[in-house]
TIVO-2410 file (N, C-alpha, C; in nm, 3 decimals):
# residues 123
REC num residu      c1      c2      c3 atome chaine
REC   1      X   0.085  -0.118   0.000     N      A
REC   1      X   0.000   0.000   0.000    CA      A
REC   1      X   0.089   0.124   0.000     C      A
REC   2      X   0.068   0.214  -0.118     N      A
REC   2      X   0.176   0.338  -0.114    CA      A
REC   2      X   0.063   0.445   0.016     C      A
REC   3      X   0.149   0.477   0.084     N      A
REC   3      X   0.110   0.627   0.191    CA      A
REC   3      X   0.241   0.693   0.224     C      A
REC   4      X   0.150   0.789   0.234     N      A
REC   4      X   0.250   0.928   0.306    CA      A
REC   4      X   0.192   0.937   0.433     C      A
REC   5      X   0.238   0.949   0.527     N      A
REC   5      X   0.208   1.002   0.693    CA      A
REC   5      X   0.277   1.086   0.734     C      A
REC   6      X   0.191   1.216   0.744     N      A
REC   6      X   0.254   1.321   0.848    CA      A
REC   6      X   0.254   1.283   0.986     C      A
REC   7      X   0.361   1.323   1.078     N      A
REC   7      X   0.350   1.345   1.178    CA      A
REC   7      X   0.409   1.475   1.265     C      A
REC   8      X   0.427   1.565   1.369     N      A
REC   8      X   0.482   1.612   1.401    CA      A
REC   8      X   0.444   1.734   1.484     C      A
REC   9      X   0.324   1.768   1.415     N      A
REC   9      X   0.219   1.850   1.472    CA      A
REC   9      X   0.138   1.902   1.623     C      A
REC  10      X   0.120   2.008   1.640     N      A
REC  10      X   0.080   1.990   1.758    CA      A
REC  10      X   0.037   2.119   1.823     C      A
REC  11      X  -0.007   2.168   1.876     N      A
REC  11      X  -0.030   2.303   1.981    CA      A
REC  11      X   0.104   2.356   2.058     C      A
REC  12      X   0.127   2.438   1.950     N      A
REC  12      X   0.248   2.543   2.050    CA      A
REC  12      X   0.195   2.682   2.040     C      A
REC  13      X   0.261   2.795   2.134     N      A
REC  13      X   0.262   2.901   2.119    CA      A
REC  13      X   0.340   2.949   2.034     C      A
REC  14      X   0.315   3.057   2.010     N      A
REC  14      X   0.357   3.196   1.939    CA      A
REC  14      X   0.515   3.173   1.947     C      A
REC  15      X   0.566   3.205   1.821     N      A
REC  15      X   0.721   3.174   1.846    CA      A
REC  15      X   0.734   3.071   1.846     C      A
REC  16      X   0.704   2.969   1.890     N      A
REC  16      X   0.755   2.840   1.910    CA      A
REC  16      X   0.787   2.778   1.772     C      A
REC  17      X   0.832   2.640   1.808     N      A
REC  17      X   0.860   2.567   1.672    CA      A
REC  17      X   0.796   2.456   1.624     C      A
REC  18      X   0.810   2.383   1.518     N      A
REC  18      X   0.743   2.266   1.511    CA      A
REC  18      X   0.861   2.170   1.356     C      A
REC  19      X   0.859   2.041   1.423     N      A
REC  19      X   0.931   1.969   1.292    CA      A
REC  19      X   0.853   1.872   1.270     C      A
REC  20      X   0.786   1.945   1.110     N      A
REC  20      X   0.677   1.795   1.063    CA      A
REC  20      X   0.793   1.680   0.976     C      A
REC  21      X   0.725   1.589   0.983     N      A
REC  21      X   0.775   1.477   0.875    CA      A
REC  21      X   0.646   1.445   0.760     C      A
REC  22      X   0.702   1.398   0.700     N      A
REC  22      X   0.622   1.321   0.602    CA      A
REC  22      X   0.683   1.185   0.552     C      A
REC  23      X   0.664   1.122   0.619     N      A
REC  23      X   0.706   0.960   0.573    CA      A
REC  23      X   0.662   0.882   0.431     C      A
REC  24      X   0.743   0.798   0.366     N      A
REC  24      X   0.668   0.764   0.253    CA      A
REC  24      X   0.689   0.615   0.258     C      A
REC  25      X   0.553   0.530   0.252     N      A
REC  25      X   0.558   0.331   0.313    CA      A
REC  25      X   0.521   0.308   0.170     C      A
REC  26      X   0.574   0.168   0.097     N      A
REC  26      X   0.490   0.148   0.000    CA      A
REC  26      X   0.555   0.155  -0.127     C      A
REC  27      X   0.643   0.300  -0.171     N      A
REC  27      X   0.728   0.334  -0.234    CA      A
REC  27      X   0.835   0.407  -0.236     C      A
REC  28      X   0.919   0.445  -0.307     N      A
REC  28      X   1.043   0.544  -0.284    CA      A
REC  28      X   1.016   0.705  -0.276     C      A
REC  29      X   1.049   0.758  -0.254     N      A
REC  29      X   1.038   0.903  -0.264    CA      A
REC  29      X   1.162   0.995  -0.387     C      A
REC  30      X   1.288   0.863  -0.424     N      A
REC  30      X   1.362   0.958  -0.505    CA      A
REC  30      X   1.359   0.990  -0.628     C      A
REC  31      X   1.197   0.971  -0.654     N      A
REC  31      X   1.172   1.030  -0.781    CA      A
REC  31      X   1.027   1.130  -0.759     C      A
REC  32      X   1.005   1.138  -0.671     N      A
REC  32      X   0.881   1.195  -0.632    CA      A
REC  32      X   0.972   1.352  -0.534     C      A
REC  33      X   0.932   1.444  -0.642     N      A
REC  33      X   0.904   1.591  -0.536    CA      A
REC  33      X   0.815   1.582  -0.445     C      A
REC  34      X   0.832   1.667  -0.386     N      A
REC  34      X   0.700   1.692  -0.264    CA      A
REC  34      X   0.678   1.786  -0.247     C      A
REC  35      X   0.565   1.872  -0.265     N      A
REC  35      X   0.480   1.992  -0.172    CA      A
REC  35      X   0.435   1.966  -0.035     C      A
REC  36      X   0.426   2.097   0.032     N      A
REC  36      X   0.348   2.070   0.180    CA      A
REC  36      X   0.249   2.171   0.179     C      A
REC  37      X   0.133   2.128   0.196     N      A
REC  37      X   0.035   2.221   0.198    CA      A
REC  37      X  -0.063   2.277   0.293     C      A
REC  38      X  -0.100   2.329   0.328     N      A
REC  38      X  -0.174   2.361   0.459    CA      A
REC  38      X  -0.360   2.410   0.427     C      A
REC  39      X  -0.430   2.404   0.518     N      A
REC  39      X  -0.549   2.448   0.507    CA      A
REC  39      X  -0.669   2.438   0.644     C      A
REC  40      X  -0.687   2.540   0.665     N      A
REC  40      X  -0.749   2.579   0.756    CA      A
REC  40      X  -0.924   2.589   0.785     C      A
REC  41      X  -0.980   2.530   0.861     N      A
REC  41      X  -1.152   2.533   0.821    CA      A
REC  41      X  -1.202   2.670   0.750     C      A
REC  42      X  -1.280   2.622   0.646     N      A
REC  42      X  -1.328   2.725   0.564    CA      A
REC  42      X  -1.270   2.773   0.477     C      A
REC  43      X  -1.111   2.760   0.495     N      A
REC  43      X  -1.017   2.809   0.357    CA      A
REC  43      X  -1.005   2.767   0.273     C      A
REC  44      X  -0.923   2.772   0.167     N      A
REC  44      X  -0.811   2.696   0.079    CA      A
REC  44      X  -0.763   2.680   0.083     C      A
REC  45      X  -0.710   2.524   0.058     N      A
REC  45      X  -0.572   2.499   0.065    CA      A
REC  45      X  -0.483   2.557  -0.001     C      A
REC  46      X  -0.348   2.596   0.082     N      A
REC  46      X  -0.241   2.678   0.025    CA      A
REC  46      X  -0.092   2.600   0.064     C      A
REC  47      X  -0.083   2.642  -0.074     N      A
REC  47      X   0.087   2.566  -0.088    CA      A
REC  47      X   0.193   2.626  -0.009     C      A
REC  48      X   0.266   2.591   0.081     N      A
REC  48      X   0.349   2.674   0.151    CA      A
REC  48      X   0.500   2.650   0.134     C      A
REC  49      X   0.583   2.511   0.071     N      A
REC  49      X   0.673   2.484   0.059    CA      A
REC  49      X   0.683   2.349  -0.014     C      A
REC  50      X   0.781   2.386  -0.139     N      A
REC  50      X   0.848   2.262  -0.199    CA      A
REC  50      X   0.963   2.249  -0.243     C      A
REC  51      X   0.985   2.082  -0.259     N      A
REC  51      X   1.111   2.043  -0.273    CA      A
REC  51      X   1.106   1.950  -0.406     C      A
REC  52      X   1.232   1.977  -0.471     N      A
REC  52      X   1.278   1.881  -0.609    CA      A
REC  52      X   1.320   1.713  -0.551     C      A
REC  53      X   1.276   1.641  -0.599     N      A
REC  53      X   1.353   1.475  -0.605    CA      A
REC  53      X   1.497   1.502  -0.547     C      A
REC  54      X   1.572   1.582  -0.591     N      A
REC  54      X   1.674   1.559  -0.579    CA      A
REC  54      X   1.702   1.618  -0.421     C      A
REC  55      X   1.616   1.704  -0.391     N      A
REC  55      X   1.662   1.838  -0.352    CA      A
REC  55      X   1.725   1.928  -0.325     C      A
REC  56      X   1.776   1.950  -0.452     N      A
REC  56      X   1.861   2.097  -0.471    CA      A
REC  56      X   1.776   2.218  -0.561     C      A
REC  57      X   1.645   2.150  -0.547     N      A
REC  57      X   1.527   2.350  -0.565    CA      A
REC  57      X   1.444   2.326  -0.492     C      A
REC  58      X   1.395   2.425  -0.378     N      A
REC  58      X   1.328   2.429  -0.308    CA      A
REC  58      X   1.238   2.578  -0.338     C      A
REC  59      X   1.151   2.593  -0.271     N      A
REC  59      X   1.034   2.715  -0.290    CA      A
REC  59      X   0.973   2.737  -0.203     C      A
REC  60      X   0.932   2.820  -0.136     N      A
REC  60      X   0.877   2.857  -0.027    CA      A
REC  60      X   0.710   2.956  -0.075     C      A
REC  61      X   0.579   2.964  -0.017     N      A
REC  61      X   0.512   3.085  -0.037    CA      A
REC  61      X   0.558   3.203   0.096     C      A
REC  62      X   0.562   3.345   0.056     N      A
REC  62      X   0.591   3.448   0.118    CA      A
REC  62      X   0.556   3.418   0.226     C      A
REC  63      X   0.433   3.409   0.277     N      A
REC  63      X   0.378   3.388   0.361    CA      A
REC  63      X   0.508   3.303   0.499     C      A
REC  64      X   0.537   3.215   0.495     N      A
REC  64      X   0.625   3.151   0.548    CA      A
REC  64      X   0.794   3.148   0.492     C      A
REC  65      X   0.860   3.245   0.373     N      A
REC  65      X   1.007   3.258   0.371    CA      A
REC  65      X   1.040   3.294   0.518     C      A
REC  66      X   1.210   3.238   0.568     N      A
REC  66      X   1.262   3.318   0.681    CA      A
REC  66      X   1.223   3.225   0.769     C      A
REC  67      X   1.061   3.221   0.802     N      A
REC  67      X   1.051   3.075   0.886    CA      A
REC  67      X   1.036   2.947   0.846     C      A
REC  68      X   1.046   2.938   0.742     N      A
REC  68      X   0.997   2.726   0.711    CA      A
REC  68      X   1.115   2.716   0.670     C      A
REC  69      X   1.143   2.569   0.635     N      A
REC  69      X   1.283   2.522   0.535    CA      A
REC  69      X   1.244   2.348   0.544     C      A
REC  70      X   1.231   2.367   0.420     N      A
REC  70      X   1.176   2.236   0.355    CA      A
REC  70      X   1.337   2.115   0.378     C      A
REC  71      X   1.353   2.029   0.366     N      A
REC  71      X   1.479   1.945   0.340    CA      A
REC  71      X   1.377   1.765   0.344     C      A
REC  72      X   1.477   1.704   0.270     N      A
REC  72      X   1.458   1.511   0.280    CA      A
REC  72      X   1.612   1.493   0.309     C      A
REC  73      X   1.535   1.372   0.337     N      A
REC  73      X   1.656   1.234   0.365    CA      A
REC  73      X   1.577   1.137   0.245     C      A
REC  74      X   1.641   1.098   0.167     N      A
REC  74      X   1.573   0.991   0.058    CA      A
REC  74      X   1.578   0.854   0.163     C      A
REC  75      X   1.765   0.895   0.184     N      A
REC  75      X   1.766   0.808   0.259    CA      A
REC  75      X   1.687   0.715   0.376     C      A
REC  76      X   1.597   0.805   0.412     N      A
REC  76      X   1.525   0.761   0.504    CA      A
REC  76      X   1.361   0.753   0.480     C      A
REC  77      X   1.369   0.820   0.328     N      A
REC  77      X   1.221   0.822   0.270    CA      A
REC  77      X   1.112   0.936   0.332     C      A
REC  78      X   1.178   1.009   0.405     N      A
REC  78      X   1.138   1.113   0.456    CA      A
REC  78      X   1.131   1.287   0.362     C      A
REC  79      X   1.064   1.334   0.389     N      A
REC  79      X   1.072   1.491   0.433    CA      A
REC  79      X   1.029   1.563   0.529     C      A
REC  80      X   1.093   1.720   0.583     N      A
REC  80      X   1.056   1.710   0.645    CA      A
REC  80      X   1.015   1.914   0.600     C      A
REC  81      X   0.963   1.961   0.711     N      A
REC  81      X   0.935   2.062   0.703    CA      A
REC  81      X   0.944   2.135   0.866     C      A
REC  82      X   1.082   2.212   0.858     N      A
REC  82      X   1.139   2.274   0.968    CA      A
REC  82      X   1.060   2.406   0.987     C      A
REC  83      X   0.962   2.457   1.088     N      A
REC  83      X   0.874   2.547   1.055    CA      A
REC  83      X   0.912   2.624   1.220     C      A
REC  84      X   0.962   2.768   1.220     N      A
REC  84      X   1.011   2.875   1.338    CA      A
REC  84      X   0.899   2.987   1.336     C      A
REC  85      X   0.944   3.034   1.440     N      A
REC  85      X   0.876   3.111   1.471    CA      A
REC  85      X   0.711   3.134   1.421     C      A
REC  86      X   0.660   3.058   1.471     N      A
REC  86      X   0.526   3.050   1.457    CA      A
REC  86      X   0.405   3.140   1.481     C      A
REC  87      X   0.350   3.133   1.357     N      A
REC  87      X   0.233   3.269   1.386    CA      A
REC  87      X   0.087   3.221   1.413     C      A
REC  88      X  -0.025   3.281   1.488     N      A
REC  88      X  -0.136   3.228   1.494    CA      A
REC  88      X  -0.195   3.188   1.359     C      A
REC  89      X  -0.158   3.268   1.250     N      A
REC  89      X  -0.227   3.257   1.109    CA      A
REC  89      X  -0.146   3.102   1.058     C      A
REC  90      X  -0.062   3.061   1.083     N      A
REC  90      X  -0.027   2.916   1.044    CA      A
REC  90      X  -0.090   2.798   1.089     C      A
REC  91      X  -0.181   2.818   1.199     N      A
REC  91      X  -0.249   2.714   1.238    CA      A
REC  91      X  -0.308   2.679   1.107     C      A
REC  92      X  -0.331   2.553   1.096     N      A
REC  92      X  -0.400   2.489   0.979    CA      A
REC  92      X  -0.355   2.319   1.026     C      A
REC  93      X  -0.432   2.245   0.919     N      A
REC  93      X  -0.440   2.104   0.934    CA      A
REC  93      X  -0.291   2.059   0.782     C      A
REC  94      X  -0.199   2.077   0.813     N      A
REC  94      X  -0.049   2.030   0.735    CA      A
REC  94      X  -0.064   1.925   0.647     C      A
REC  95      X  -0.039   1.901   0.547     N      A
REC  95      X  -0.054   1.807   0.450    CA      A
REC  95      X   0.046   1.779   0.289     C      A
REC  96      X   0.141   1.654   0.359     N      A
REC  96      X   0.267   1.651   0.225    CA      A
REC  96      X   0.200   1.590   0.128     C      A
REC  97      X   0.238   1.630  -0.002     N      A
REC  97      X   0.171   1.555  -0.110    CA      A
REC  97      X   0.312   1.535  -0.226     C      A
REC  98      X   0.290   1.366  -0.299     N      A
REC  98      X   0.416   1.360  -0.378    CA      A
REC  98      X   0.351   1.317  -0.524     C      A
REC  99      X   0.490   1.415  -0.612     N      A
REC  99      X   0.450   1.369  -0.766    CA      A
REC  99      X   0.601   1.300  -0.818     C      A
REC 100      X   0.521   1.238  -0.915     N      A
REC 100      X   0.660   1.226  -1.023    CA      A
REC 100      X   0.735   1.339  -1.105     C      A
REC 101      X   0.855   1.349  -1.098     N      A
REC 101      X   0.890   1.459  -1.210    CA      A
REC 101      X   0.938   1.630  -1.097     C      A
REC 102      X   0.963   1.751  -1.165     N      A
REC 102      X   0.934   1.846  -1.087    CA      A
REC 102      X   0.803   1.878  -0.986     C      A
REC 103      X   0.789   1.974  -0.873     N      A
REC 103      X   0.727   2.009  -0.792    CA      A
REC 103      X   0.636   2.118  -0.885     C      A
REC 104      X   0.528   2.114  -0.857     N      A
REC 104      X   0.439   2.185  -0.914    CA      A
REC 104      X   0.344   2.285  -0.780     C      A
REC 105      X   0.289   2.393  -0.841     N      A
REC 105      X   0.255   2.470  -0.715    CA      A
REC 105      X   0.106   2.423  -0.710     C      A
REC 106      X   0.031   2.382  -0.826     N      A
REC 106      X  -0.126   2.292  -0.770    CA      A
REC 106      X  -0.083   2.181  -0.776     C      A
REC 107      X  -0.228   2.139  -0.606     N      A
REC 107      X  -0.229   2.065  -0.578    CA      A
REC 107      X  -0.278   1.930  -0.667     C      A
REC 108      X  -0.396   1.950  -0.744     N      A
REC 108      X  -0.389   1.899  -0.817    CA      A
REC 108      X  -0.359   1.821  -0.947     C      A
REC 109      X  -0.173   1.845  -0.918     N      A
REC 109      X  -0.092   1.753  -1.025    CA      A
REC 109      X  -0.031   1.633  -0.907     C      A
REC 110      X  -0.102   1.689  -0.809     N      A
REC 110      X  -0.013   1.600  -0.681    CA      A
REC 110      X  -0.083   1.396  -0.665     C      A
REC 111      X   0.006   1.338  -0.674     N      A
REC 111      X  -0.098   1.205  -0.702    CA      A
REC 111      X  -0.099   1.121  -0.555     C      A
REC 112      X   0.008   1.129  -0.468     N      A
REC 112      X  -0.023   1.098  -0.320    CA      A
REC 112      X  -0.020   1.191  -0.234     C      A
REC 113      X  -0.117   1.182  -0.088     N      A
REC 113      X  -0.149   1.229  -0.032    CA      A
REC 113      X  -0.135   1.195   0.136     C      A
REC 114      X  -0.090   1.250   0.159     N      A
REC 114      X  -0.144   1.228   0.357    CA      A
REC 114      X  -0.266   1.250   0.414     C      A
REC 115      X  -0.267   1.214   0.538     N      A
REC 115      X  -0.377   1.263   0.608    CA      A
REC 115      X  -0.391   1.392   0.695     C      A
REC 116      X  -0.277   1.411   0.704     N      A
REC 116      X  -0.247   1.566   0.784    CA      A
REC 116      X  -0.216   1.550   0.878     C      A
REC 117      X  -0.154   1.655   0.942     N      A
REC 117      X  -0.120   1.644   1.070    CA      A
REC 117      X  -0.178   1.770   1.089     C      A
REC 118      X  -0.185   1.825   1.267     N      A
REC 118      X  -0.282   1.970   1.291    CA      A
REC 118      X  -0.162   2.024   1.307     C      A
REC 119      X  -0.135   2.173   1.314     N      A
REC 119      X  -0.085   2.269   1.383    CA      A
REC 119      X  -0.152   2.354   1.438     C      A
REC 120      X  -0.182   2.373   1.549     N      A
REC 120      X  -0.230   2.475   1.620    CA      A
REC 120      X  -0.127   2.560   1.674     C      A
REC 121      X  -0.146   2.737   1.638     N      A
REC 121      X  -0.022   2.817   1.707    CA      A
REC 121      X  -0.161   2.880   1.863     C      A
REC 122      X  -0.114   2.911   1.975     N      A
REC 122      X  -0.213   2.918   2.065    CA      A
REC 122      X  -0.144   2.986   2.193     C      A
REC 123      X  -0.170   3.131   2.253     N      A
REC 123      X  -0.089   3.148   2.352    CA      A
REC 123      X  -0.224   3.118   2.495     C      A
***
């Protein structure tokens, strides 16, 4: 069974930090980019950071440059998403998604999916 599982998530305050993963069971990840996407009740989902197969191009949305930083371990079939200084507006339900080929900014070229993990920012 191919899956992705986030984990990492959780209720911190303001400032604080958080290190998601995204695990990949099932298949490899070193041909699959990955986006991480976020979305919040009532919103849209919004793309906040991606990474190349290889990863040596990464992309960030404004919204989060300065604080996120995307990186993998193939090795370990992982990515992860290093996310600082945390703002209340980042709360959202986190979600890695992987394609074949380059990283694309819709979601819908994305062909696996997670289930999410939460972030809540909360003082």
């Amino acid at each position: 069974q191919l899956q992705l599982v986030e984990s990492g998530g959780g209720l911190v305050q303001p400032g604080g930090s958080l290190r998601l993963s995204c695990a990949a069971s099932g298949f490899t990840l070193d041909y699959y980019a990955i986006g991480w996407f976020r979305q919040a009740p009532g919103k849209e989902r919004e793309g906040v950071s991606y990474i190349s197969s290889s990863g040596d191009n990464t992309n960030y949305a404004d919204s989060v440059k300065g604080r996120f930083t995307i990186a993998r371990d193939n090795a370990k079939n992982t990515v992860y998403l290093q996310i600082n200084d945390l703002k209340a507006e980042d709360t959202a339900a986190y979600y890695c998604a992987a394609r074949i080929g380059f990283y694309s900014y819709y979601p819908r070229h994305y062909k696996y999916w997670g289930q999410g993990t939460q972030v809540t920012v909360s003082s």
